[in-house]
Every structure is written in structure tokens, then in C-alpha cells.
C-alpha positions as CSV (number, residue, x, y, z in Angstrom):
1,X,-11.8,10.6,-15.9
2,X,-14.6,12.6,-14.6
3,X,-13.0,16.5,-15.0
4,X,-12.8,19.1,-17.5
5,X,-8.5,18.5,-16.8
6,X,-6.9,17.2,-14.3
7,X,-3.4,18.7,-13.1
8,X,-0.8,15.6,-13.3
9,X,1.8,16.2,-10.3
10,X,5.2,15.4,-9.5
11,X,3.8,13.4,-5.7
12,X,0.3,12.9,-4.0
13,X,0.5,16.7,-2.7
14,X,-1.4,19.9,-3.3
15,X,2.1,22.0,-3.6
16,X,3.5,19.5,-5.6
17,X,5.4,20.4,-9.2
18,X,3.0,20.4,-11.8
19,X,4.2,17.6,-14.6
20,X,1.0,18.2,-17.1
21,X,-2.9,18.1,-17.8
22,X,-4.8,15.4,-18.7
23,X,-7.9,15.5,-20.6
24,X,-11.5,14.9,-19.4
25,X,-12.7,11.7,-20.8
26,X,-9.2,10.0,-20.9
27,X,-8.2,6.7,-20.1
28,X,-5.7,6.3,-17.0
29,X,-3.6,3.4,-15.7
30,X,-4.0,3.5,-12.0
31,X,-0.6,2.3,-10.4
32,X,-1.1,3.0,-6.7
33,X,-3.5,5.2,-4.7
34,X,-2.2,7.2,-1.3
35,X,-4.1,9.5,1.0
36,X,-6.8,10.3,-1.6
37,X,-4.0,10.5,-4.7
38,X,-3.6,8.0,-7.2
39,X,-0.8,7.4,-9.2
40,X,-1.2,7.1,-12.9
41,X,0.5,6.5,-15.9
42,X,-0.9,8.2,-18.7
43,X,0.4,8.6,-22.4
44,X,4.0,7.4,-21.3
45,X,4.5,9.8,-18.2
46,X,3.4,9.1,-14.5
47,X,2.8,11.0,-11.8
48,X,-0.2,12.0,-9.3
49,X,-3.9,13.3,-10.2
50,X,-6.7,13.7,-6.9
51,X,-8.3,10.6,-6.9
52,X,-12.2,11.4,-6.6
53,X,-12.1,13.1,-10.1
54,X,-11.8,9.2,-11.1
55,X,-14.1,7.1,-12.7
56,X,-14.1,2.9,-12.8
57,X,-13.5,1.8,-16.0
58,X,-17.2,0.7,-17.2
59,X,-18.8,2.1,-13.8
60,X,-22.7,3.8,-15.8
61,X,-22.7,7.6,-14.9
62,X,-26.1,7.3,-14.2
63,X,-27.5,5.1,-11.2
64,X,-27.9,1.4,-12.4
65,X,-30.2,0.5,-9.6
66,X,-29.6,-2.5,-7.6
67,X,-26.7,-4.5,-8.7
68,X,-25.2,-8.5,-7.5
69,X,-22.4,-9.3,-5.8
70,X,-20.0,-7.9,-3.5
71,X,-16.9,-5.2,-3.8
72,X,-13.7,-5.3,-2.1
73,X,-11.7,-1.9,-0.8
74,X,-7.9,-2.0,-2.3
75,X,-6.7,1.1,-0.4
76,X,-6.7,2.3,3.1
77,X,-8.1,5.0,5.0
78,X,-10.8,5.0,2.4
79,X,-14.3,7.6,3.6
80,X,-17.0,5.8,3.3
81,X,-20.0,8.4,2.4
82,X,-23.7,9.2,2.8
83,X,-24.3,9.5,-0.9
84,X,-22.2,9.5,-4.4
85,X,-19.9,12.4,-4.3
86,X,-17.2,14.0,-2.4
87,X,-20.2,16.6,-1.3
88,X,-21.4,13.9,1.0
89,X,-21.4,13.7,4.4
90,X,-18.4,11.4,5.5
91,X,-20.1,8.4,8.1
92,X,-16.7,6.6,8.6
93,X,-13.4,4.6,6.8
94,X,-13.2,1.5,5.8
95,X,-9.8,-0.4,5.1
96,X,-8.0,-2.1,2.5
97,X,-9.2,-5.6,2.2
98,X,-12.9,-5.2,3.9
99,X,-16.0,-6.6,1.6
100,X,-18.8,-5.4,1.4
101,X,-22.6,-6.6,-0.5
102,X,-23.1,-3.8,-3.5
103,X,-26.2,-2.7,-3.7
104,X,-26.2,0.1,-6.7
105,X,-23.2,1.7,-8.8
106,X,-23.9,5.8,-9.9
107,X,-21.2,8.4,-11.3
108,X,-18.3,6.2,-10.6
109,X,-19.3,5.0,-7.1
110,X,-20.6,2.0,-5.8
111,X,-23.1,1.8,-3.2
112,X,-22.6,-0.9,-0.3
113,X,-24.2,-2.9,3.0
114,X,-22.6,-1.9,5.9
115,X,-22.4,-4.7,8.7
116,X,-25.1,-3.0,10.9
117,X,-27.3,-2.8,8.0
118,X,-27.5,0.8,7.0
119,X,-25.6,1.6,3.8
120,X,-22.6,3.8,2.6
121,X,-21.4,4.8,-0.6
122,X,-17.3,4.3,-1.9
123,X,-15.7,5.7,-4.5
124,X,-15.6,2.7,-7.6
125,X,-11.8,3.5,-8.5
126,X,-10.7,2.3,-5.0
127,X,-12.7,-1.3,-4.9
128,X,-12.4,-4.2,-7.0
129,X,-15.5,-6.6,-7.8
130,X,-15.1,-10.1,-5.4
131,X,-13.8,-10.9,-2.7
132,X,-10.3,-10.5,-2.3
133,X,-9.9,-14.1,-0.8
134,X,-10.8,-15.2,-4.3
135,X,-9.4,-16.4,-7.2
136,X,-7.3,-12.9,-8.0
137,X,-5.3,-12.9,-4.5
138,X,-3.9,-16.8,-5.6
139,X,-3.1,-16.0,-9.3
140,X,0.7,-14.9,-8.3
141,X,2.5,-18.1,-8.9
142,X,6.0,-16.6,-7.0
143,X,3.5,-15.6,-4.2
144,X,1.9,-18.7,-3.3
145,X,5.0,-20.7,-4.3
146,X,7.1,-22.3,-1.0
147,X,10.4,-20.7,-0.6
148,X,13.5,-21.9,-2.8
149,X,15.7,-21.9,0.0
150,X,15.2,-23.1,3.6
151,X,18.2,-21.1,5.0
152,X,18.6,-17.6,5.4
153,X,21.9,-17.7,4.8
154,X,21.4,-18.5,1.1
155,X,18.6,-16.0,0.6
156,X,18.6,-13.0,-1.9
157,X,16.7,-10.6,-0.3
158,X,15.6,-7.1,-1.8
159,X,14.8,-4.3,1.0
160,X,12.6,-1.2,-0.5
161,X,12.7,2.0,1.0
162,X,9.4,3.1,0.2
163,X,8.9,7.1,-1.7
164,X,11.9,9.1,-2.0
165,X,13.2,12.2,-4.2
166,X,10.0,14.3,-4.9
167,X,8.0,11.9,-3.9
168,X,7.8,12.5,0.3
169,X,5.4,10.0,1.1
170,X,2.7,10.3,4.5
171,X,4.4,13.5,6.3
172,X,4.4,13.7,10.1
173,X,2.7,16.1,12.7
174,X,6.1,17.6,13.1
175,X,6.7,17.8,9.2
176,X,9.1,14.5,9.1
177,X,9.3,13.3,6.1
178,X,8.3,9.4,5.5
179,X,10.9,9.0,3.3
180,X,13.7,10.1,5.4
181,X,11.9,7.4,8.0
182,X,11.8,4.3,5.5
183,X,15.1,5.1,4.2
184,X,16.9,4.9,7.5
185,X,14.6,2.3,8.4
186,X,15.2,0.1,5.5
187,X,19.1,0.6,6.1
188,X,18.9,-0.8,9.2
189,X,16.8,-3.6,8.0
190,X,19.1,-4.7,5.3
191,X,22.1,-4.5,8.0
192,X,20.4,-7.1,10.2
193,X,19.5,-8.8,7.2
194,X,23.8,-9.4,5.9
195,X,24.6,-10.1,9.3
196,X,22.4,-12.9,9.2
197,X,24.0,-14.0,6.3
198,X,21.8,-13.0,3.3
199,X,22.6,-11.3,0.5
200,X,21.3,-7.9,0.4
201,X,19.9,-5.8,-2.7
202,X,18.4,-2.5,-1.7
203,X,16.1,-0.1,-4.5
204,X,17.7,3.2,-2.9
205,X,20.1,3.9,-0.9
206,X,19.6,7.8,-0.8
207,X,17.3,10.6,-1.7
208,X,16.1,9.5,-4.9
209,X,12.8,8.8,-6.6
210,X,12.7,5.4,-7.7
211,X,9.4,4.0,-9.8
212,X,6.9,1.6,-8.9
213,X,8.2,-1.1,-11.7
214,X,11.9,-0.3,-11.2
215,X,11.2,-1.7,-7.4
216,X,9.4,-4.6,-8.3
217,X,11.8,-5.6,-11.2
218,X,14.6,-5.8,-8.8
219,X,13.4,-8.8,-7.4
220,X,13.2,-10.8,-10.8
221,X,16.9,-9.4,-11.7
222,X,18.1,-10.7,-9.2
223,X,15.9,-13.8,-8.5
224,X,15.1,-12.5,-4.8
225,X,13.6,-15.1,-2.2
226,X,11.9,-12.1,-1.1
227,X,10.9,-8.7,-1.4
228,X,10.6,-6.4,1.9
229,X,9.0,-2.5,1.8
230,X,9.3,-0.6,3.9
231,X,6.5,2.3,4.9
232,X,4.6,4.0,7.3
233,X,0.9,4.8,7.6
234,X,-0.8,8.1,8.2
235,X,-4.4,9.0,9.2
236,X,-6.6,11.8,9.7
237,X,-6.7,10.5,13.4
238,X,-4.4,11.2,15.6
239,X,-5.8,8.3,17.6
240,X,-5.0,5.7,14.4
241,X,-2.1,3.5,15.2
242,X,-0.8,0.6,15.1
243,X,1.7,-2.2,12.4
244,X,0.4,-3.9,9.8
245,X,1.8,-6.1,7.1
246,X,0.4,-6.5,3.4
247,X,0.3,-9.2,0.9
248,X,-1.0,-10.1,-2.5
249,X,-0.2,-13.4,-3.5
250,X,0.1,-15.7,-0.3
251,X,0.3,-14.3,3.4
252,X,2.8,-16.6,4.4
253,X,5.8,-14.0,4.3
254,X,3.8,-11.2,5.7
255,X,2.3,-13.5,8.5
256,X,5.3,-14.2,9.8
257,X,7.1,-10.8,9.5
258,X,4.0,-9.3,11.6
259,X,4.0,-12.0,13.9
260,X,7.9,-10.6,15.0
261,X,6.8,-6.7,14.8
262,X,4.2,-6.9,17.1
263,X,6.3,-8.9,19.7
264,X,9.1,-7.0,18.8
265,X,7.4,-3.0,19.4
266,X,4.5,-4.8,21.5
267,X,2.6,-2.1,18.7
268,X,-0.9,-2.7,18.0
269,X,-1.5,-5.7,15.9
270,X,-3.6,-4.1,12.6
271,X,-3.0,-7.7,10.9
272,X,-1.7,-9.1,7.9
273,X,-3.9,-8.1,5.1
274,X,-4.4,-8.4,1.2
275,X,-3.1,-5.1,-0.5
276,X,-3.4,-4.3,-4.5
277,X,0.0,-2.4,-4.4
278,X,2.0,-2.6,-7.5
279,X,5.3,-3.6,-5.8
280,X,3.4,-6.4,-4.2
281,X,1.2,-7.7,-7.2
282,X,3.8,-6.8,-10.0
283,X,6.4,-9.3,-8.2
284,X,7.8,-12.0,-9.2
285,X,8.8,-12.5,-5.6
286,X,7.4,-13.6,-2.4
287,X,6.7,-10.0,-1.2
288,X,5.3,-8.0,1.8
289,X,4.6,-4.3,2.4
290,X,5.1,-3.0,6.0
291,X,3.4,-0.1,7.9
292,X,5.3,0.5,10.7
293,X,3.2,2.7,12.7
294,X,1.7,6.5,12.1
295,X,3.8,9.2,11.3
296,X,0.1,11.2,12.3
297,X,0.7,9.6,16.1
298,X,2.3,12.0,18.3
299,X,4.2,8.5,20.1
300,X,4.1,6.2,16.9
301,X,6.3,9.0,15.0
302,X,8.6,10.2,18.1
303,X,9.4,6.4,18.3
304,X,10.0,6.1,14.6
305,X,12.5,8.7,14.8
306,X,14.8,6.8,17.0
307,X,17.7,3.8,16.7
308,X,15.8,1.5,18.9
309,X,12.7,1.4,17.0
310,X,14.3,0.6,13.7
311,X,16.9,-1.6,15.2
312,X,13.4,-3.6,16.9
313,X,12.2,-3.3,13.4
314,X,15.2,-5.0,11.6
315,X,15.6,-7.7,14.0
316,X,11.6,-8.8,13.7
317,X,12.2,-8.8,9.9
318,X,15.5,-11.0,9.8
319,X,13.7,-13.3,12.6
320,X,10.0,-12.9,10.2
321,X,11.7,-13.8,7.2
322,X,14.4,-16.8,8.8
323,X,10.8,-18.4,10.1
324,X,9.4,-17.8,6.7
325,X,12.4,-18.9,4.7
326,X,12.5,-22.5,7.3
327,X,8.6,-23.2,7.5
């Protein structure tokens, strides 16, 4: 950790409850990283810190000149920037998933080779070294194993309702809150899902906080076919928009469930990508993360406050997953 201290909060907002201090110079466990924030467990509590005070485990505080190999991004919306700091003029964002050549590593960031040639800098705590098409993406065995049952009518599914209690998750241009959005969402989604005859476990089914590993260890209690969450995206854009689905192990789950979305809300197709998110990568489940549009898009977030949209939502999962389940 690059800081003197760094305030600890209750959820990835400047306003948000205070929960402690952490030490410069201490060791963090980055659990999940949101709009700049990551989320960090640190001497048995967890909470939020501002991500750019981070420093790569092993990353040389002083510039290590040109390196090998190649770095991939593991969030979204991340800045890339014209030199190593937050100082530095933003040139663009890059998404979770893209590789890039590294070229040099200095104070925690990493240095890269854009596509047109020029070069960018990213901060090291958001990248991982490879490609994510590599060895690391495969190494979830429930992930890339074929589904245990062909029927959707036998399946265990759990539905996640993504943030909740003090944590608000992305909030919209009208101050809607994505956890009131995943929540209703998610409801809806588990409906369609026990009317097509599966048996339906959801992590919350009101306002509350729920943590990252109480999600994921759902889905190994009780031995889920698959594991659905349910989020929306935000940007600095207003012009960002668009559904996207996110995988860690294989894509076969989230392949199919986008394949429904986009016919179903004829959205923009953002793809089915890789995504180092704890719920997705700490499963012993076939699992997918869903971004369901922008809250920060005047139309996305109008439609994603109404029945039709969630109902169009629910009915592309239960048809993504029945596809899934019988492939």
C-alpha cells in the first residue's frame, strides 16, 4: 500500500461510514475492485480503500525499464494514462479482459503497447501478468466441467442480487440505487426460473449486505448447477451502454445467457468476457455475472426501472441457462 493511511470504508463511496485505517506499507487482500474502489480484507475485517493508493504485490517502486511479456486488465472502466500516477493525463479506458504488450513497470504501474502503437500507462493492481485466455481462466474445474444435469427442471440454481445493505453499488443519474435494481431484478429472475421448474436459492431477498464468500459458498451448499448475478454497469459516459455477461472458468454459461439478453432487450451486445470477480472465480459452480445495462444512461436506467425490462431479463436467463443446461 502506497499511503501514509488509508481510510477503510463501509462501500466504494467517498460519504461512506468509516470502518478503520490501515497502515502504509501493509499487506492487503484485494477481493473485488468497483469504480476506482477496491475491496479488501485486511487483518480479519473488509471493507473499501481508493484503489490508486495500491501497489502490486512485487511491482519495483522505481522504473524497472523494459520488461517481457504482456498484462491483462481484470476490471472495467479502467483510465488508461499518459504517465505513472493519477496526476496524469487520462488518454482513454480500457476493459476488463483486453491484453496488452508491457513495456516497463514503475511505482505500482505498468506501462503498455496500445494497438495503434503509442503507449499508455495502467495502474498494476488492476492487471494480471498473461493472457487471460491462458492457463488461469481453465484452472476452475466446476467451470469448465459439462453440466450435471441436462434438464432444467432438475437444476439447483442460485440467483445473486448483487450489493445490498450499506453497500449501494453503481448509483444512477437520478440517484437510483443499483441495489434496489438487482434486487427486484434478481426476484424476477428466480420467479421465471421456479416456473420453469428449477429449484431456486437466492443470497438475499431484501436490503441486506451479504459478503463476497457468503455468495459464492451458496453454490457449494447447495451443489448449484449454476450460479447467476445479477448487476448493472456504470460509466463516466453517459454515452456507455450496452449488456454484457462475465465468466471465469468456461464461457459456456455466460455465452449462452448473453446470446438471450441481447435478443431479448435487442441491447447492445458488449460480449461475453473473462472477469476476475470473486463470486465468479471463488465458485464451485458453473457461474456468470450480468451487466444489464447503465444505470449512468438516461434510457438504459429509465428501462431498468420498469416490469418489462426485468420480466425480458428473466425470461433470456431461464431460456440462457435451459440452452446451457441441454447443450
Amino acid at each position: 500500500m502506497d499511503a501514509t493511511s488509508l481510510l477503510m470504508r463501509e462501500a466504494p463511496a467517498d460519504g461512506a461510514a468509516v470502518l478503520g485505517a490501515i497502515p502504509g506499507g501493509q499487506t492487503v487482500t484485494v477481493q473485488e475492485e468497483k469504480y476506482g474502489w477496491a475491496n479488501v480484507d485486511y487483518n480479519g475485517q473488509n471493507g473499501w480503500v481508493a484503489g490508486y493508493y495500491l501497489v502490486s504485490n512485487g511491482s519495483d517502486h522505481s522504473s524497472s525499464g523494459n520488461v517481457s511479456g504482456t498484462v491483462t486488465v481484470k476490471a472495467d472502466s479502467v483510465r488508461l494514462r499518459s504517465g505513472p500516477g493519477t496526476e496524469n493525463r487520462i488518454l482513454g479506458v480500457t476493459s476488463d479482459g483486453d491484453s496488452y504488450r508491457k513495456l516497463a513497470k514503475e511505482n505500482g504501474w505498468v506501462k503498455v503497447r496500445l494497438g495503434d502503437g503509442s503507449a499508455a500507462w495502467i495502474a498494476g493492481f488492476l492487471t494480471s501478468e498473461g493472457n487471460s485466455s491462458g492457463a488461469t481462466a481453465s484452472s476452475t474445474p466446476s467451470a469448465s466441467s459439462s453440466p450435471a444435469v441436462s434438464s432444467i427442471g432438475k437444476a439447483t440454481i442460485v440467483v445473486d442480487a448483487g450489493h445490498g445493505g450499506y453497500e449501494p453499488g453503481a448509483i444512477g443519474r437520478d440517484g437510483t440505487l443499483e441495489k434496489d435494481l438487482t434486487l427486484a431484478t434478481a426476484q424476477t429472475v428466480a420467479s421465471a426460473l421456479r416456473y420453469a421448474g428449477a429449484e431456486v436459492i437466492m443470497t438475499r431477498t431484501s436490503n441486506r449486505y451479504v459478503s463476497l464468500p457468503g455468495r459464492a459458498g451458496l453454490a457449494a451448499t447447495y451443489n448449484a448447477d449454476a450460479f447467476v448475478s445479477v448487476h448493472y454497469n456504470s460509466s463516466r459516459s453517459e454515452n456507455a451502454r450496452g449488456i454484457s455477461s462475465f465468466y471465469y472458468g468456461s464461457p459456456s454459461l455466460a455465452g449462452a445467457i448473453q446470446d438471450r439478453l441481447v435478443a431479448r432487450t435487442s441491447y447492445q451486445d458488449d460480449g461475453t468476457r473473462h472477469g476476475d470477480f470473486h463470486v465468479l472465480r471463488e465458485n464451485s459452480s458453473p457461474a456468470v455475472l450480468l451487466e444489464l445495462g447503465y444505470v449512468s444512461n438516461a434510457y438504459e436506467l429509465s428501462r431498468a426501472k420498469t416490469r418489462d425490462h426485468r420480466e425480458q431479463v428473466a425470461q433470456a436467463v431461464t431460456e440462457g441457462v435451459r440452452n446451457y443446461l441441454a447443450d
